[in-house]
Each structure stands twice: as C-alpha cells, then as structure tokens.
C-alpha positions in Angstrom: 18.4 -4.7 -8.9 17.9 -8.0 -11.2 16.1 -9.5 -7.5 14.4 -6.6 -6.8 12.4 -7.3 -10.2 12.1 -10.6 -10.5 10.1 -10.6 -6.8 8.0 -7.5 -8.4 7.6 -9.8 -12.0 6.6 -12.8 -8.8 4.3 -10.9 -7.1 2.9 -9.5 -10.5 2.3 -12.7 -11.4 0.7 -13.9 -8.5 -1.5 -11.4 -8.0 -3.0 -11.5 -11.4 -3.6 -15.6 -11.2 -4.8 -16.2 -7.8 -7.9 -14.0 -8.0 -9.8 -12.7 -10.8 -12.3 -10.4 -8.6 -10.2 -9.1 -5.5 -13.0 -7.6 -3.4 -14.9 -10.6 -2.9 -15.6 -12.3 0.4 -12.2 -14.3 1.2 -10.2 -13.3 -1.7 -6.6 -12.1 -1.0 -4.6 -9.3 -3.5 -1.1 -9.0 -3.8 1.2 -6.1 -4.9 4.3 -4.6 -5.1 5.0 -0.2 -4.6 7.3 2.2 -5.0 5.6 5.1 -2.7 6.9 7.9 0.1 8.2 7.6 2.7 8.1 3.5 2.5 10.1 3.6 -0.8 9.6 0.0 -2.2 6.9 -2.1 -0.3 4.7 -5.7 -1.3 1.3 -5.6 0.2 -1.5 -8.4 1.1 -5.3 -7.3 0.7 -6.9 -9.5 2.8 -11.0 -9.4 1.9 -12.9 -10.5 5.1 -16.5 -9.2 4.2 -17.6 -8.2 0.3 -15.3 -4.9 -0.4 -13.9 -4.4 2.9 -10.2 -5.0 3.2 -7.3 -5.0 5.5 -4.3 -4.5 3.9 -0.4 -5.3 5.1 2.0 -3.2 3.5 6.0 -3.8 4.7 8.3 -1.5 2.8 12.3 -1.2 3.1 11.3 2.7 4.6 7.9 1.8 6.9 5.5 -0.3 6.9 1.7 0.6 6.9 -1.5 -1.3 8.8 -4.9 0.0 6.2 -8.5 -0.7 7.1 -11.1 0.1 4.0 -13.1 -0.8 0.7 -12.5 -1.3 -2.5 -11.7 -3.6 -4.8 -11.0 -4.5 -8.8 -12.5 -6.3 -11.4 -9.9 -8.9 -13.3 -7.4 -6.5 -12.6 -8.6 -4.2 -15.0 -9.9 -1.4 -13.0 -10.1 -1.0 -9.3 -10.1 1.5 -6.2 -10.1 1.5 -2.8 -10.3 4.3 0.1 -8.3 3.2 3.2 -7.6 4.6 7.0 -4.0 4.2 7.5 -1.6 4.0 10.4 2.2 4.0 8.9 4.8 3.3 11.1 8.6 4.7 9.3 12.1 2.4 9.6 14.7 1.9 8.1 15.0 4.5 5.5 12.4 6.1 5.0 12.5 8.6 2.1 11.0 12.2 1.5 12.5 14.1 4.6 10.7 11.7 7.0 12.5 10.9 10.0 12.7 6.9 11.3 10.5 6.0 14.3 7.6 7.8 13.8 4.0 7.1 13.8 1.2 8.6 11.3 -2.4 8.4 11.0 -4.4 9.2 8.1 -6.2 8.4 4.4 -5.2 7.0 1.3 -7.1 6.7 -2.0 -5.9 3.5 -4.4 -6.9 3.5 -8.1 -5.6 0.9 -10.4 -5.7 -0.1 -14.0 -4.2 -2.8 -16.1 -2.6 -4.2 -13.2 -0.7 -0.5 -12.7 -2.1 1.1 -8.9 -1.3 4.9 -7.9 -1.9 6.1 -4.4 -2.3 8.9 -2.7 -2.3 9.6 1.2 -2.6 12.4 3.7 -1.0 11.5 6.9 -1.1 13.4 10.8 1.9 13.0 13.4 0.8 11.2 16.1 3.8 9.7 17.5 7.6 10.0 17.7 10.3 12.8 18.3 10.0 14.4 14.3 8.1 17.7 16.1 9.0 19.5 12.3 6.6 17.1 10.4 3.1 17.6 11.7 1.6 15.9 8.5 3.2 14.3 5.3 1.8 13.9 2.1 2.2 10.0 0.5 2.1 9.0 -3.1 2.9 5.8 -5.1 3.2 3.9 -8.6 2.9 0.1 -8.3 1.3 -3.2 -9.1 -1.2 -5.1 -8.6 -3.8 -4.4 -5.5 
C-alpha cells in the first residue's frame, strides 16, 4: 500500500510541475485513478492540436484508449469529454468479466488537482453476453 502511494504522491507531483496549461498544443498530463471496472489506473494526456487529446489509461483491471477535448488551467479546474474503447484484464472490478471490449463516452471534470469521471460503455466484444452496457465512474488525480 505504502508503493501504491508514493507512485500516486510521483505522479501527483509530476503532473502538477511539468505543465501549467494541460490543453495546449504539445503539452502532456499525467494522473493516477481509482475508477470501475479498471480499479487503480495512471494515465498520459497527450495534447496533439489546442484541446484535443488522446489519452492512455493502463489500470490493474483494463486499460482504456480515449480520443477527445478538454483541458485545465494550472490544475485548478478542468474538463474533458472523451470517446472511449476499454479493453478489461486482470481484475477487473464491478461484476465485469476479463477479456472483453467496450465502446463508449466519458465526461472528466477536475478541480484542485482532484478529477471525477463518468462513462457509459456498449459491449462490443468478448463472451460476457449478460453485460450489454456498463456504467464507469472514478475519483483521481491529476488529468
């Protein structure tokens, strides 16, 4: 548990130091998440044009690919809306089966550094036939 937060407390600090306005042409944003199904994930916002960002997010429970805008202002306040595709290993959490492929939305706000997500996923892929769409939320930090 002690590693667990000293890589959060890392990528807390990180984030906060290496960019001031996330959002910005070539910018990257860093963050940590606890969130369903993935459970605890770090993410990479990777800013390619002004507010558009593609986001990697490896968790312990899935990993997710996101495509979107948004961005945040001295990580004080920020949002972003992405398109989503989240693939679930390992153990995933909140009755969602391993090997199975979603599509959907998510909506990130953030303030003070905290973020809170919430995404609407569809089944496209895998044998889970009794989870036609799952609901994701998480509490993190950073962007």
């Amino acid at each position: 548990m002690n590693k667990i937060f000293s890589i959060l407390l890392f990528i807390f600090f990180l984030g906060t130091t290496s960019t001031s306005l996330a959002g910005k042409k070539g910018t990257v944003a860093l963050g940590a998440k606890l969130s369903t199904p993935q459970l605890l994930s770090v993410s990479a916002s990777i800013y390619p044009y002004h507010l558009w960002l593609v986001q990697f997010e490896p968790g312990i429970g899935g990993g997710k690919v996101n495509v979107g805008i948004g961005g945040n202002w001295h990580y004080t306040i920020g949002a972003a809306v992405k398109f989503s595709i989240l693939q679930t290993w390992g153990f995933p959490i909140g009755g969602v089966a391993q090997n199975q492929t979603y599509v959907g939305g998510e909506m990130e706000l953030m303030w003070q550094g905290v973020n809170m997500s919430f995404g609407l996923y569809s089944h496209v892929s895998g044998s889970d036939a009794n989870r036609d769409m799952i609901v994701s939320a998480g509490l993190g930090i950073g962007f």
